[in-house]
C-alpha positions as a Markdown table, in Angstrom:
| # | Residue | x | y | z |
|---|---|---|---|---|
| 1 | Unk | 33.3 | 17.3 | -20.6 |
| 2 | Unk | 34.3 | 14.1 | -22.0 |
| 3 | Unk | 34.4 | 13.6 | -26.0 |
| 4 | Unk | 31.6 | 11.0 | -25.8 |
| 5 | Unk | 29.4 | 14.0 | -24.3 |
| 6 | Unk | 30.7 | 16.7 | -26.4 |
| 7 | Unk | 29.7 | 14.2 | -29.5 |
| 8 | Unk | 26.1 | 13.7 | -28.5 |
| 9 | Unk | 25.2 | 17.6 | -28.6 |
| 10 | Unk | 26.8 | 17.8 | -32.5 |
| 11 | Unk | 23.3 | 18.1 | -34.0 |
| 12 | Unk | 22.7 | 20.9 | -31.9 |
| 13 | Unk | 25.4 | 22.7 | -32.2 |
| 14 | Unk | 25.2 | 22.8 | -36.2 |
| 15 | Unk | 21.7 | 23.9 | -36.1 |
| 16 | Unk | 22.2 | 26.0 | -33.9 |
| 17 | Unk | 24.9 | 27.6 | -35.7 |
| 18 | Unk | 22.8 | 27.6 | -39.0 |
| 19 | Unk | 20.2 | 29.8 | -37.3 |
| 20 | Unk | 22.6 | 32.1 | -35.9 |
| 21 | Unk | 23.4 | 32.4 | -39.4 |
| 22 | Unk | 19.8 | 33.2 | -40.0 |
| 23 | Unk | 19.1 | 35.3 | -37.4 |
| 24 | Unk | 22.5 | 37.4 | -38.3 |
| 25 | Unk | 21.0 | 38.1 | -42.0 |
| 26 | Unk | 17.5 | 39.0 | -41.3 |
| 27 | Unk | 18.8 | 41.4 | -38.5 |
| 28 | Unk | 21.5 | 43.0 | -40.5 |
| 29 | Unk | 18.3 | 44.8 | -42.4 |
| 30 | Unk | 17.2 | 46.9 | -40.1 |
| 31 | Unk | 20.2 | 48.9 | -38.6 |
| 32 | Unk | 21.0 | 49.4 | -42.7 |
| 33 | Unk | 17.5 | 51.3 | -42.9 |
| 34 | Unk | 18.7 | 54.5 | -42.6 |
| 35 | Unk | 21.9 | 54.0 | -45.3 |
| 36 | Unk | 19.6 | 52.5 | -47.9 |
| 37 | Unk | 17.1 | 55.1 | -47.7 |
| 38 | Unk | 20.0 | 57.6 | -48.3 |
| 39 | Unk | 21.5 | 55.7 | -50.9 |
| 40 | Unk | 18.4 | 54.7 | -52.7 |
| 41 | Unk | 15.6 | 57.9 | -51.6 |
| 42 | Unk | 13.0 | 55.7 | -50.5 |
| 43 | Unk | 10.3 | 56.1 | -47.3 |
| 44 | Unk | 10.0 | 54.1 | -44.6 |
| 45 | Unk | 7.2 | 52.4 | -46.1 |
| 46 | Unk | 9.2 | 51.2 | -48.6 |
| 47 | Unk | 12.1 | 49.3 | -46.8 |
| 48 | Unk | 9.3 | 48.5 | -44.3 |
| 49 | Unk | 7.6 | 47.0 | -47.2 |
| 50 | Unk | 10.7 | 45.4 | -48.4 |
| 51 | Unk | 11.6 | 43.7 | -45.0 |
| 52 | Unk | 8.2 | 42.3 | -44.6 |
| 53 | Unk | 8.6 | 40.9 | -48.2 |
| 54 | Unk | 11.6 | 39.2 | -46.5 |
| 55 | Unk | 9.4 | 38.2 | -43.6 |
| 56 | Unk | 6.5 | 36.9 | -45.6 |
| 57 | Unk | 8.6 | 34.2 | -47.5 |
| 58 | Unk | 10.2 | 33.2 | -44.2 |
| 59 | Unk | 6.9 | 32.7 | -43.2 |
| 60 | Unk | 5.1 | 31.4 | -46.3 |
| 61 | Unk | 8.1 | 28.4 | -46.0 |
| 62 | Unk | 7.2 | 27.7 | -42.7 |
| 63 | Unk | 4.2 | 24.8 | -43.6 |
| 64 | Unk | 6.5 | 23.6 | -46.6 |
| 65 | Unk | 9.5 | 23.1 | -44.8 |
| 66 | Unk | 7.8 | 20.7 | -42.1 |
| 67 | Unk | 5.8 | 19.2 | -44.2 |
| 68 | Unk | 8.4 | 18.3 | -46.7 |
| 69 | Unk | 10.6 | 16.9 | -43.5 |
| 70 | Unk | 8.0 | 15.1 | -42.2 |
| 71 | Unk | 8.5 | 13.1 | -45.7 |
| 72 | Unk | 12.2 | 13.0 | -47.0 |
| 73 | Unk | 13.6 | 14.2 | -42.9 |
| 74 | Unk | 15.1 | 16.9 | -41.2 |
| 75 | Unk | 18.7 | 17.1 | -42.8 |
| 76 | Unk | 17.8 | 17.6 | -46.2 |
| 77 | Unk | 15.6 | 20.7 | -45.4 |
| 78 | Unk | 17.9 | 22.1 | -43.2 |
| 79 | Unk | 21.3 | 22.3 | -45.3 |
| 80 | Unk | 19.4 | 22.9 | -48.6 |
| 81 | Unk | 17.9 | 26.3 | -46.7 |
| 82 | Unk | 20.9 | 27.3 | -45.5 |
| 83 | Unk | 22.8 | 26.8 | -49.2 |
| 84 | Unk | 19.6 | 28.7 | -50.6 |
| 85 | Unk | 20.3 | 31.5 | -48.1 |
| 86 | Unk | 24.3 | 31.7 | -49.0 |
| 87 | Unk | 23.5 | 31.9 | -52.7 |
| 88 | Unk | 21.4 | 35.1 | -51.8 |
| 89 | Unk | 23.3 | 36.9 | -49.8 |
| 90 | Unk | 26.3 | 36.3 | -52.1 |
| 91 | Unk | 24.2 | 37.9 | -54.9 |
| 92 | Unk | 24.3 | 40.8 | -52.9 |
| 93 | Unk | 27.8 | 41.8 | -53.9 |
| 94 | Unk | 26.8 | 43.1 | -57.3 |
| 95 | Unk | 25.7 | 47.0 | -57.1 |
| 96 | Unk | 21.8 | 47.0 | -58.0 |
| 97 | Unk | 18.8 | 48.9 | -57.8 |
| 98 | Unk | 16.5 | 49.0 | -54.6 |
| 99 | Unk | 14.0 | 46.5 | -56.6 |
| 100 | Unk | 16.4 | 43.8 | -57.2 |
| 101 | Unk | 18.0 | 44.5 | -53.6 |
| 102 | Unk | 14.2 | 43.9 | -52.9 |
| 103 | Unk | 13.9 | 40.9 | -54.8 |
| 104 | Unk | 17.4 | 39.1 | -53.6 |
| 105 | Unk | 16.0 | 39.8 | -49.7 |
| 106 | Unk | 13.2 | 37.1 | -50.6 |
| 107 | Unk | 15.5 | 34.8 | -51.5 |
| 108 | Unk | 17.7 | 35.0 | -48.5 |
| 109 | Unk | 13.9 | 34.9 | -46.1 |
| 110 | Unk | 13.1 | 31.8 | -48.1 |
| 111 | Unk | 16.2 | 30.2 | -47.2 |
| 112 | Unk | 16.0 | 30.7 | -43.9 |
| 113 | Unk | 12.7 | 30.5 | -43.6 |
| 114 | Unk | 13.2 | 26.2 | -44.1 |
| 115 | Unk | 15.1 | 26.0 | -40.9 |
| 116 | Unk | 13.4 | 26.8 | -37.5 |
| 117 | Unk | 10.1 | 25.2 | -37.8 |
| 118 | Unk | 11.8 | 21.6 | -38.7 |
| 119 | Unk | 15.1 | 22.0 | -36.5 |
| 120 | Unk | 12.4 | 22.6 | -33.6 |
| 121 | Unk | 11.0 | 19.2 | -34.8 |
| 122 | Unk | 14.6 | 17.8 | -35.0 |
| 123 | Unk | 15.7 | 18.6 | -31.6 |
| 124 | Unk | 12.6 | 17.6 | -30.1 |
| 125 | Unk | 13.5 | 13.7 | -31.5 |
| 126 | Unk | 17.1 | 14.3 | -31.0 |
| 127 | Unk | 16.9 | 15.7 | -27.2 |
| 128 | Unk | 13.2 | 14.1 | -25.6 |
| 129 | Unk | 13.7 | 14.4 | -21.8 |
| 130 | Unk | 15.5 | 17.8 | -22.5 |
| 131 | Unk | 13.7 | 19.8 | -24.9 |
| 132 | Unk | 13.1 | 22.9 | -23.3 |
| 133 | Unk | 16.7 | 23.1 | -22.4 |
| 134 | Unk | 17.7 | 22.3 | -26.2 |
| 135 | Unk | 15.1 | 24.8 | -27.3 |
| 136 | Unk | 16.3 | 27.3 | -25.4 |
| 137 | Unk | 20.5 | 27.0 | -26.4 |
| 138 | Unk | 19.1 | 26.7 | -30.0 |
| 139 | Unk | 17.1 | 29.7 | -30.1 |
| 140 | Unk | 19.7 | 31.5 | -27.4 |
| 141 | Unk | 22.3 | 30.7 | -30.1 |
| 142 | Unk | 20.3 | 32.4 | -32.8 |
| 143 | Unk | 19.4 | 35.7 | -31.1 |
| 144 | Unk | 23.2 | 36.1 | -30.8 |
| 145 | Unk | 23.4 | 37.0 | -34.4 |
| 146 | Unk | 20.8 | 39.6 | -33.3 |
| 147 | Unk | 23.6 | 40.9 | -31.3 |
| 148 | Unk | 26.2 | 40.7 | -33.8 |
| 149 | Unk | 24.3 | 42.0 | -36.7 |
| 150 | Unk | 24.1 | 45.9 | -36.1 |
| 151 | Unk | 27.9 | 46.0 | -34.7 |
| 152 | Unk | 29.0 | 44.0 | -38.0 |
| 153 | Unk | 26.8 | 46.7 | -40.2 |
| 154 | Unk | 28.5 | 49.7 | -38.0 |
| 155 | Unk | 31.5 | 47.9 | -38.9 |
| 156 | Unk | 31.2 | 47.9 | -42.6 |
| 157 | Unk | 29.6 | 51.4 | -43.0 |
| 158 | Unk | 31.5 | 53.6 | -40.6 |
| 159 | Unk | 34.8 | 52.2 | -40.5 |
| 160 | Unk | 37.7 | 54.1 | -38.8 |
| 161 | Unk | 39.9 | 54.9 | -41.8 |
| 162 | Unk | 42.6 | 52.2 | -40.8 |
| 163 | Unk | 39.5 | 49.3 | -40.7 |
| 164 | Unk | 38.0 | 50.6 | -43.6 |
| 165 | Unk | 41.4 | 50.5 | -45.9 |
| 166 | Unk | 41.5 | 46.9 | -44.8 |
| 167 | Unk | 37.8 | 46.1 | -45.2 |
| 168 | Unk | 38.3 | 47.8 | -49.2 |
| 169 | Unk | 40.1 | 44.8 | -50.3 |
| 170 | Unk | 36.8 | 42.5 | -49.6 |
| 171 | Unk | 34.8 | 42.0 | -52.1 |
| 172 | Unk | 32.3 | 45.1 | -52.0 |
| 173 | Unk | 33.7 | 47.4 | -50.0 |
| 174 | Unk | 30.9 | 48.9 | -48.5 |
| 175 | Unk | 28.0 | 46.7 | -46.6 |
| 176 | Unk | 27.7 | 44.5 | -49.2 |
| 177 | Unk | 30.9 | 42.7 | -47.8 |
| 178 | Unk | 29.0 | 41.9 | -44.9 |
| 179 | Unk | 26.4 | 39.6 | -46.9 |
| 180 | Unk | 29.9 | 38.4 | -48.8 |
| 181 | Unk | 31.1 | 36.9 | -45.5 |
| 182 | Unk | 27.7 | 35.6 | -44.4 |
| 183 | Unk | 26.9 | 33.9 | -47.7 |
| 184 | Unk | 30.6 | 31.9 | -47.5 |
| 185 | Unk | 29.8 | 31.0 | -44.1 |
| 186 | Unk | 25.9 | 29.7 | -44.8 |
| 187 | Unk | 27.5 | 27.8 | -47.9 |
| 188 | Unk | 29.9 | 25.9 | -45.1 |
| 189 | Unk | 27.5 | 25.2 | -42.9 |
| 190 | Unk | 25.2 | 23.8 | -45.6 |
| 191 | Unk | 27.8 | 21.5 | -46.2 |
| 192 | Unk | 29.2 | 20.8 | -42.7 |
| 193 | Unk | 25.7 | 19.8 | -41.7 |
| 194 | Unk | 24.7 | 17.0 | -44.8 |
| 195 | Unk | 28.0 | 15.7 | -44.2 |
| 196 | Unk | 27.9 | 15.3 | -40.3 |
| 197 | Unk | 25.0 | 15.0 | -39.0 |
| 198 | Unk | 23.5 | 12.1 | -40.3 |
| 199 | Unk | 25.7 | 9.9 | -38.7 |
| 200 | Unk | 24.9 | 11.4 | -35.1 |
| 201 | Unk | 21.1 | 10.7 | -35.0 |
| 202 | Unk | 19.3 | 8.5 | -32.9 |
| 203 | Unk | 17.5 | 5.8 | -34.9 |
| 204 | Unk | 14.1 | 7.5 | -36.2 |
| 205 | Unk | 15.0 | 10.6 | -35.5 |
| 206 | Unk | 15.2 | 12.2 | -39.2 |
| 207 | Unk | 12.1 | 10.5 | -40.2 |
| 208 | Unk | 11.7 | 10.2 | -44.2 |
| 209 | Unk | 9.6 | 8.4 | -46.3 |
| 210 | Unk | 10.1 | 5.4 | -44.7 |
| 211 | Unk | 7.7 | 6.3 | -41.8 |
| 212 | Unk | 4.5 | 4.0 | -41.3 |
| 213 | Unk | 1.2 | 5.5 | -42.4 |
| 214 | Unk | -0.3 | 7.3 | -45.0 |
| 215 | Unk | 0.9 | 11.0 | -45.8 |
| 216 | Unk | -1.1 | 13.5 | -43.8 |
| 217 | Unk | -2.9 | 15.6 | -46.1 |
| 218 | Unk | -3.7 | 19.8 | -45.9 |
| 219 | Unk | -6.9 | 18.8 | -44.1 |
| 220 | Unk | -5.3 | 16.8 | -41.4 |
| 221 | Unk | -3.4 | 19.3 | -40.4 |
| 222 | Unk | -6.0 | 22.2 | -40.7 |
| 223 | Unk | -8.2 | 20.0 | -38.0 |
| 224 | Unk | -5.6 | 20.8 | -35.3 |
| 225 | Unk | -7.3 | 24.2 | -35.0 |
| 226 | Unk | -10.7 | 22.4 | -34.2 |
| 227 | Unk | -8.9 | 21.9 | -30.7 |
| 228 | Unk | -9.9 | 25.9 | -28.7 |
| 229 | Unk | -6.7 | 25.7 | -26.4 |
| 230 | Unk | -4.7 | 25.0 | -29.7 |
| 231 | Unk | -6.2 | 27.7 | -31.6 |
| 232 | Unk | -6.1 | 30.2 | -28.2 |
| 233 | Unk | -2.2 | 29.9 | -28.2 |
| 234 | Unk | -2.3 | 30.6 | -32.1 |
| 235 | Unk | -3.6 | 33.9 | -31.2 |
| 236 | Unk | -1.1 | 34.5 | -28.7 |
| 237 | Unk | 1.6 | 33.4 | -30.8 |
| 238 | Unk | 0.4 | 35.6 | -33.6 |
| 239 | Unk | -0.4 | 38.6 | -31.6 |
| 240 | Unk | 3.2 | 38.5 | -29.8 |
| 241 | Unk | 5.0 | 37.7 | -33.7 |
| 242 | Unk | 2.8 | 40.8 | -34.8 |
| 243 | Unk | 4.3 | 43.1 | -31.7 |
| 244 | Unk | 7.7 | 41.5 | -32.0 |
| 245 | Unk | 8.5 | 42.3 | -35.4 |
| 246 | Unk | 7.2 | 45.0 | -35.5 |
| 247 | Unk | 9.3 | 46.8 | -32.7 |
| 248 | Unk | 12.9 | 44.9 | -34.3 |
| 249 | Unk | 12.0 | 45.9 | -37.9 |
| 250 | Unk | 12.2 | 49.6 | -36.7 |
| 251 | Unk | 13.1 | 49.6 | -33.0 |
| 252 | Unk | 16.7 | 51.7 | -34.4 |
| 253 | Unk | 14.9 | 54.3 | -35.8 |
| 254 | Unk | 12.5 | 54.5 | -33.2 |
| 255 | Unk | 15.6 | 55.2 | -30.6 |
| 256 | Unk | 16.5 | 57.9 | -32.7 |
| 257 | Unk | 13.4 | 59.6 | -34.0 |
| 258 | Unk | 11.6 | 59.3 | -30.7 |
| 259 | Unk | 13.8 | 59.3 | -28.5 |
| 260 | Unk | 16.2 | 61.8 | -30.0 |
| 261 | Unk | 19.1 | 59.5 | -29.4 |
| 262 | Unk | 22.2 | 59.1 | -32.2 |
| 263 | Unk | 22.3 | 56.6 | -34.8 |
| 264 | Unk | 24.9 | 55.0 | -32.8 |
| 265 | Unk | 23.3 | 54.8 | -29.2 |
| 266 | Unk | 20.1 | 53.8 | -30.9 |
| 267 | Unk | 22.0 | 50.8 | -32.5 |
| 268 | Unk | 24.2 | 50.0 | -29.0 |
| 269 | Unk | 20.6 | 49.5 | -27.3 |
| 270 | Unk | 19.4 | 47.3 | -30.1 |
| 271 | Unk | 22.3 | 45.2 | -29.7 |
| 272 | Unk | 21.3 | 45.2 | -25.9 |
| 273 | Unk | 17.7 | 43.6 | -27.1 |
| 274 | Unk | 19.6 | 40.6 | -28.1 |
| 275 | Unk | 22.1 | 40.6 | -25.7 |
| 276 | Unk | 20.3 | 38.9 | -23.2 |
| 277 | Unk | 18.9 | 36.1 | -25.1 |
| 278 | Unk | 20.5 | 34.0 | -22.6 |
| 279 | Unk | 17.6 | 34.4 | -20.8 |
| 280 | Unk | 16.2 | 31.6 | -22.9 |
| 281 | Unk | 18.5 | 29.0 | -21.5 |
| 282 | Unk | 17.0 | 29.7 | -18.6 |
| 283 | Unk | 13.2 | 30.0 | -19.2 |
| 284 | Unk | 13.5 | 26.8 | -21.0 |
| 285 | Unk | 14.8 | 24.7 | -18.8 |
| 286 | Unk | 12.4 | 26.0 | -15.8 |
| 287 | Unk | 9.6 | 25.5 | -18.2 |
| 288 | Unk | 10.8 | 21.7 | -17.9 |
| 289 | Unk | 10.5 | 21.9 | -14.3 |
| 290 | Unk | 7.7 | 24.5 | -14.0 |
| 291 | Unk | 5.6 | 23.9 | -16.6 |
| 292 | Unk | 5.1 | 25.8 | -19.6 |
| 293 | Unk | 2.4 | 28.3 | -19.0 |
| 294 | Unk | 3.6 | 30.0 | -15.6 |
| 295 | Unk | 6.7 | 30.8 | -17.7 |
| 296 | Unk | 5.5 | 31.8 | -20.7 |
| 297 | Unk | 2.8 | 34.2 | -19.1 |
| 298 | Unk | 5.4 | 35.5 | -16.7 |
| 299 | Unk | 7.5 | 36.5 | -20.0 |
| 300 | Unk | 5.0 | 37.7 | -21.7 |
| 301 | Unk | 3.4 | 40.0 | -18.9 |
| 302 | Unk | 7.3 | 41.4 | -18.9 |
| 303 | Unk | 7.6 | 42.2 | -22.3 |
| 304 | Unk | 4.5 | 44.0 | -22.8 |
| 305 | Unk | 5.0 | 46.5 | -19.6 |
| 306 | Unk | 8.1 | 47.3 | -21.5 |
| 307 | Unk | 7.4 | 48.1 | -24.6 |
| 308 | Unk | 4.5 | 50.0 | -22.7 |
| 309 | Unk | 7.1 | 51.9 | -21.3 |
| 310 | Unk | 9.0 | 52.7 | -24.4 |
| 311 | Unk | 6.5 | 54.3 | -25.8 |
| 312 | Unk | 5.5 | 56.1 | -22.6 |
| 313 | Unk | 8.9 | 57.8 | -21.6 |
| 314 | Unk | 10.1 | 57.5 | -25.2 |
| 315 | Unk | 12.1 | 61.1 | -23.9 |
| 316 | Unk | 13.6 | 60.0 | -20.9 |
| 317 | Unk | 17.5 | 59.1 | -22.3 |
| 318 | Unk | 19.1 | 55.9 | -22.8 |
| 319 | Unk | 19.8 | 54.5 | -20.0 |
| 320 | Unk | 15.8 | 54.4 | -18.7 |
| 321 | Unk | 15.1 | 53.5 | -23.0 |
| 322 | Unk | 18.0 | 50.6 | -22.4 |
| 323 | Unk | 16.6 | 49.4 | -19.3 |
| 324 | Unk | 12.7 | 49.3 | -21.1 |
| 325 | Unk | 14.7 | 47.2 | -24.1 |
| 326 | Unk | 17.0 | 44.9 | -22.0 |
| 327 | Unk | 12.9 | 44.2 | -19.9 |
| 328 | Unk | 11.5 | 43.7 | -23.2 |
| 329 | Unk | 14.3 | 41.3 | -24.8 |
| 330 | Unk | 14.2 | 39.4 | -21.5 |
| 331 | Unk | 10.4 | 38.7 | -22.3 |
| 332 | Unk | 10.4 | 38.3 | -25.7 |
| 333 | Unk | 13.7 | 35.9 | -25.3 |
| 334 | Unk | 12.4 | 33.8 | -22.5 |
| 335 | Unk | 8.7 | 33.0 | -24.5 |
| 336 | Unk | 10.1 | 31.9 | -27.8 |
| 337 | Unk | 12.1 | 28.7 | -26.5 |
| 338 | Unk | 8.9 | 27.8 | -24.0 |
| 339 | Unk | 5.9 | 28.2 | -26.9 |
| 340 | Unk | 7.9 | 25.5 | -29.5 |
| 341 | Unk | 8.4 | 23.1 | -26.4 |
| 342 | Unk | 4.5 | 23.4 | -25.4 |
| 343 | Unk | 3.2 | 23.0 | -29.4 |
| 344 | Unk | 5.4 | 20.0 | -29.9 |
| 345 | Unk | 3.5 | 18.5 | -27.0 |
| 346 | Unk | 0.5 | 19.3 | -28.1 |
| 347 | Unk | 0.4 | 18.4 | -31.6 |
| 348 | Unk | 0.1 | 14.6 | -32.6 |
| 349 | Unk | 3.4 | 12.8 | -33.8 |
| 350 | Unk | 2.2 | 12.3 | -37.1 |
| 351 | Unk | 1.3 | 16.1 | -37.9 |
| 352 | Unk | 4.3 | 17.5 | -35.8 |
| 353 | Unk | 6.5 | 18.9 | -38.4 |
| 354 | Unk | 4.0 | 20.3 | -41.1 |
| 355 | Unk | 1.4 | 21.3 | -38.0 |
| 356 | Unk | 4.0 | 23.2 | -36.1 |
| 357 | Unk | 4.8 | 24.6 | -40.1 |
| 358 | Unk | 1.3 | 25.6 | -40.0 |
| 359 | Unk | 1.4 | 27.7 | -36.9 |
| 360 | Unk | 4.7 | 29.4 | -37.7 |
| 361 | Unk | 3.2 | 30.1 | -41.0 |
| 362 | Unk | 0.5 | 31.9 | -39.3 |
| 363 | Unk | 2.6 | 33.3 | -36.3 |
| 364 | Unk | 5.7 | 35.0 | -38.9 |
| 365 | Unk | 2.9 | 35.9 | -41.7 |
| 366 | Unk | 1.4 | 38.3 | -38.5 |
| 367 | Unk | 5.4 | 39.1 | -37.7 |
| 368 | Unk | 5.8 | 39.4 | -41.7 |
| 369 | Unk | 2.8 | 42.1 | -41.8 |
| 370 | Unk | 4.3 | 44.2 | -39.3 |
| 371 | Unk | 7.1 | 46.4 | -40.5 |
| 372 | Unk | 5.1 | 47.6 | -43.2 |
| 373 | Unk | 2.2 | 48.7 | -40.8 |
| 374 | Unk | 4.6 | 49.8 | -38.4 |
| 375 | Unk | 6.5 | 51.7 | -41.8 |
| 376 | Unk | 2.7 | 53.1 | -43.0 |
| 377 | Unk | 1.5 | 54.0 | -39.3 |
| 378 | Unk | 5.0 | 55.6 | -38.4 |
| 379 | Unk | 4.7 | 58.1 | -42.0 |
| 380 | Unk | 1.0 | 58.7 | -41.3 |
| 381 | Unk | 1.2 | 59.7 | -37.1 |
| 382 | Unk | 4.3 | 58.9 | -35.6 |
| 383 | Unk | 6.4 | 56.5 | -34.2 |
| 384 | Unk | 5.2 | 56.5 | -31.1 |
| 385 | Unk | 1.6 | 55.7 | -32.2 |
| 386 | Unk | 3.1 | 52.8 | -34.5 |
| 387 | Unk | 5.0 | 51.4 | -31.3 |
| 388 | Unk | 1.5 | 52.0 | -29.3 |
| 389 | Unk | 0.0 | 49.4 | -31.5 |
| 390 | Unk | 2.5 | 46.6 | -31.1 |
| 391 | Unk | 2.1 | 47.5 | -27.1 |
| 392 | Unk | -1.6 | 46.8 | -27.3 |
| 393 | Unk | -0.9 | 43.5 | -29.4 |
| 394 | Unk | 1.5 | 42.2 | -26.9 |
| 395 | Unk | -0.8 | 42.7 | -23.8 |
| 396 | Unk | -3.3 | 40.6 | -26.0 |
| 397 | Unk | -1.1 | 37.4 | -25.8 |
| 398 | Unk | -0.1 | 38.2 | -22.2 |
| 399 | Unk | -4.1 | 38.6 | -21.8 |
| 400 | Unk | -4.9 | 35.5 | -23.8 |
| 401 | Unk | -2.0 | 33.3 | -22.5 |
| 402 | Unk | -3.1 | 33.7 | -18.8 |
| 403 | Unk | -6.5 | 32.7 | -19.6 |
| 404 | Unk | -5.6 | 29.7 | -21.2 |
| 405 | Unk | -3.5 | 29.2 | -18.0 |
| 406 | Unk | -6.2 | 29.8 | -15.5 |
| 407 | Unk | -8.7 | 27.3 | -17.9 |
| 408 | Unk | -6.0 | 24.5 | -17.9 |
């Protein structure tokens, strides 16, 4: 590849960096349920409760964020959520109490929380005949640090002795070094990304203040719904963010508790989730070619008879439970690149960054609900019946998503 061509995919591979970042953070909770329930003696309605706190914010700066591009641009949003994000998960390497653990978790989901919804936007401008394709390395990118997240917390909590004298000369020798690490890294990227990607953007591409027209205001981009086919993918986009969540918030313990596996096979499949998020390089680029909707219902159809099937033969060992989670990551995966792709063509240019804001608002506020229902249904009847629900939500948008396919 000559330098030239390397150059011109800069922007992408700094976002796309950032939300590996992001991803990495908000995926390190959830194999580090089990040691902060120890360490702290709380339920699994409480750190269900506390991760959907982190989830709400991320959602709740979802409209903000692409709003707020769509008037000062793109590259201010961007690096100050990812500075936001560093500063919280350095505070993490003070000692504190479950509350204030609590409390620093919404900062960290409000930083990231200002990236996806206007780098979707960004790429979009940046990458027009290709945006499926740069969706998909984007959000491929990002799911890595899905992958990465519960070997790094393995890592830093169960050390061999050799590793762990090493990793005690970190700051905070337990887990907490893990955020330590992340938040230099976020703070670099921050920087790295105000610095160099101004200068790489095609002309109009970062849109400020500048832009002709009035401001859109709340009601302008509330009227999108009054389209049916907009609001009908809503639904699917909500229902599959609802299912989603839902099964990665608690997905480790599930293995486990369910399926009697060890802490440490239940965390090797997890990995496996994300380790095929490759898939979306794929799905993106033959949504291009295809069209969206035959791919995204053909994902979607996938990813519900699999989680279907984890709850079914939930005894069965890991390697039939791996197969059902490597199915249901290669669903979940190949939709996510495909759905920003299809509502960035169907919203108008002026409403683009806050409307997609507003759908992502709705679509992680449903993902941000989940743990905590998952957490409350899961201490009330069982894991299995908590995983049953996010199975019946998911066969919704594969329901909902065909129709709209069928009515196009």
């Amino acid at each position: 590849m000559s330098l030239a061509r390397a150059r011109e995919y800069d922007v992408l591979v700094l976002a796309a960096l950032i939300w590996f970042l992001g991803k990495f953070v908000r995926y390190a909770f959830p194999p580090l349920f089990g040691p902060l329930q120890a360490s702290y003696g709380v339920s699994n309605a409480a750190v269900g409760a506390a991760f959907s706190g982190f989830m709400a914010v991320y959602a709740a700066l979802q409209f903000p964020s692409g709003a707020i591009a769509d008037r000062v641009g793109a590259v201010r949003v961007i690096a100050a959520g990812a500075a936001v994000a560093g500063v919280g998960a350095l505070s993490l390497i003070a000692d504190t109490s479950f509350a204030v653990l609590a409390g620093v978790m919404l900062v960290i989901g409000a930083g990231t929380g200002a990236h996806k919804t206007v780098a979707v936007r960004l790429l979009s401008r940046v990458y027009p005949v290709r945006t499926g394709r740069a969706l998909g390395a984007h959000d491929t990118f990002g799911a890595l640090g899905g992958v990465a997240a519960p070997a790094a917390v393995t890592l830093f909590v169960a050390a061999p002795p050799a590793l762990a004298a090493l990793l005690s000369r970190l700051p905070g020798a337990d887990w907490r070094g893990l955020f330590v690490v992340t938040g230099v890294a976020a703070l670099a990227l921050a920087a790295a990304f105000s610095l160099r990607v101004p200068g790489r953007l095609p002309a109009d591409a970062d849109r400020g203040p500048d832009r002709e027209g009035p401001d859109p205001g709340a009601r302008d981009y509330l009227s999108l719904f009054e389209d049916r086919r907009v609001a009908g993918f809503v639904l699917v986009t909500i229902a599959f963010s609802f299912a989603y969540n839902g099964a990665v918030a608690f997905l480790p313990l599930y293995l486990s508790q369910a399926g009697g596996l060890s802490t440490a096979t239940a965390n090797l499949l997890y990995s496996g989730l994300f380790a095929v998020t490759f898939v979306q390089l794929v799905s993106g680029d033959l949504s291009d070619r295809l069209g969206r909707f035959p791919v995204m219902v053909a994902a979607l159809g996938l990813a519900a008879a699999a989680l279907v099937g984890v709850v079914a033969v939930a005894e069965t060992g890991p390697v039939v439970l791996g197969a059902l989670v490597v199915a249901f990551g290669l669903g979940s995966h190949g939709f996510r690149p495909v759905r920003g792709a299809y509502l960035i063509e169907a919203l108008p240019e002026r409403l683009a960054g806050g409307g997609l804001g507003v759908v992502r608002t709705l679509l992680m506020a449903a993902g941000a609900l989940a743990p905590a229902t998952v957490g409350a249904v899961a201490d009330a009847s069982g894991f299995r019946a908590a995983f049953g629900l996010l199975a019946g939500a998911l066969a919704l948008a594969a329901g909902v998503a065909a129709g709209l396919w069928l009515t196009e």
